[in-house]
C-alpha positions in Angstrom: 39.1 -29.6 31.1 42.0 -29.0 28.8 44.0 -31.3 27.7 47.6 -29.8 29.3 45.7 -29.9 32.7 44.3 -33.5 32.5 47.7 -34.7 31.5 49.0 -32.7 34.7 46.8 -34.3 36.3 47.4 -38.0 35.2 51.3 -37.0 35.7 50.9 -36.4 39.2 48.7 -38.8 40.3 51.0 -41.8 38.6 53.6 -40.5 40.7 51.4 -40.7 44.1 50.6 -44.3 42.7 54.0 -45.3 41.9 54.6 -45.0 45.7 52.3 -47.7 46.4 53.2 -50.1 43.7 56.0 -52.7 43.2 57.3 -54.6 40.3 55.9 -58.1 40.7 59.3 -59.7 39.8 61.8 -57.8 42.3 59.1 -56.3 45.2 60.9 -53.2 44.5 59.3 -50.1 44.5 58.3 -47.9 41.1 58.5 -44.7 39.5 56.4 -43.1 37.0 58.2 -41.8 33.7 56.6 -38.9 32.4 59.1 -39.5 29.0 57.1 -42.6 28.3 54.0 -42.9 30.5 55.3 -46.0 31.8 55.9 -47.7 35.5 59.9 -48.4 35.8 61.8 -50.5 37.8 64.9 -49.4 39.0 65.9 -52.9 40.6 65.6 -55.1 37.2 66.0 -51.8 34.6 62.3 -52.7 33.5 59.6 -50.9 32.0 55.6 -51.8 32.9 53.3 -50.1 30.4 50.2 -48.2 30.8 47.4 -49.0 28.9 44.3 -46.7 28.8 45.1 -45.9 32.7 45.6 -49.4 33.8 49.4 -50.3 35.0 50.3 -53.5 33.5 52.0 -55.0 36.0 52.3 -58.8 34.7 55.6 -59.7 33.9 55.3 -60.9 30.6 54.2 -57.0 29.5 57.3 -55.6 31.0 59.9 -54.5 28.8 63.4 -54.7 29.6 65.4 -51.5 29.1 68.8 -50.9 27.5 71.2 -49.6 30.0 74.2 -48.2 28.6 77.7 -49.0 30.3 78.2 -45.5 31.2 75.3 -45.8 33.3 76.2 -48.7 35.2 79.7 -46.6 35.8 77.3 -44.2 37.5 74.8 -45.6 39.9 73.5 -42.2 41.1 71.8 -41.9 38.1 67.6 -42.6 38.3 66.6 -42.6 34.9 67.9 -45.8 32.7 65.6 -44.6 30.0 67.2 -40.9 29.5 69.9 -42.7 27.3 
């Protein structure tokens, strides 16, 4: 399988996953990244890595992002990390 295809693949099916998971802090739901591979949530503006296909979804790997104050001007906006 070529690689383009397998990471279509993984892209696709972390975003049928992300519908099923929630950030263990906030219950919220997530989304899947493609940018950086990771699990966000949109609730605490917190990133959940994924390591070698497994979501790490303890709080202590979550990463807190940077929202700029523009983006908290606009709440329409879904992706914190596109700053």
């Amino acid at each position: 399988m070529a690689k383009s295809t397998r990471t279509l693949l993984e892209v696709g099916m972390w975003k049928a996953m992300a519908e099923f998971l929630a950030c263990p802090l906030s219950k919220q739901p997530l989304r899947y990244c493609e940018r950086t591979g990771s699990l966000i949530c949109d609730a605490l503006s917190v990133s959940y890595p994924i390591v070698d296909g497994v979501p790490l979804l303890d709080p202590r790997e979550g990463k807190i992002l940077d929202v700029a104050p523009a983006l908290a001007d606009n709440p329409s906006s879904n992706d914190p990390e596109a700053i």
